[in-house]
Structures are given as C-alpha cells and as structure tokens.
N, C-alpha and C positions, 0 to 999 in steps of 0.2 A: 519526397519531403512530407505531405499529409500521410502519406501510409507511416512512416517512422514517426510522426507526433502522434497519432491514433493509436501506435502498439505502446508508449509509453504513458500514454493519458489511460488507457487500457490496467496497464501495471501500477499507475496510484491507484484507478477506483478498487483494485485488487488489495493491494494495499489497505488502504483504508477499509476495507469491507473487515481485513483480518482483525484491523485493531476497533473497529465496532464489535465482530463477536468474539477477541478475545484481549480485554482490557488489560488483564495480568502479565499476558504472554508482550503485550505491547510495551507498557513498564516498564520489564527485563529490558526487551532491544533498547530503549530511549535511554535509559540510563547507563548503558554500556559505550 
C-alpha cells in the first residue's frame, strides 16, 4: 500500500515538473 501511494505521488511530482517547464504544452492538455 506505501510502495503504490509513493509510485503515484512519484507520477504527480512528474507531472507537475512537466507543466512547470512546459506551460504551453500544459494548456493544450487542460483544455482538452
């Protein structure tokens, strides 16, 4: 159960890292 909330808390900070260096590209997804 901690190793499967660690690989998904893992995939927001991933996440979120993308749409800190690409705002534009972030945009597109959000509005889609």
């Amino acid at each position: 159960m901690r190793i499967r909330f660690a690989t998904i808390l893992n995939h927001i900070l991933i996440y979120l890292d993308c749409v800190i260096h690409s705002p534009i590209l972030a945009k597109s997804i959000y509005h889609r």
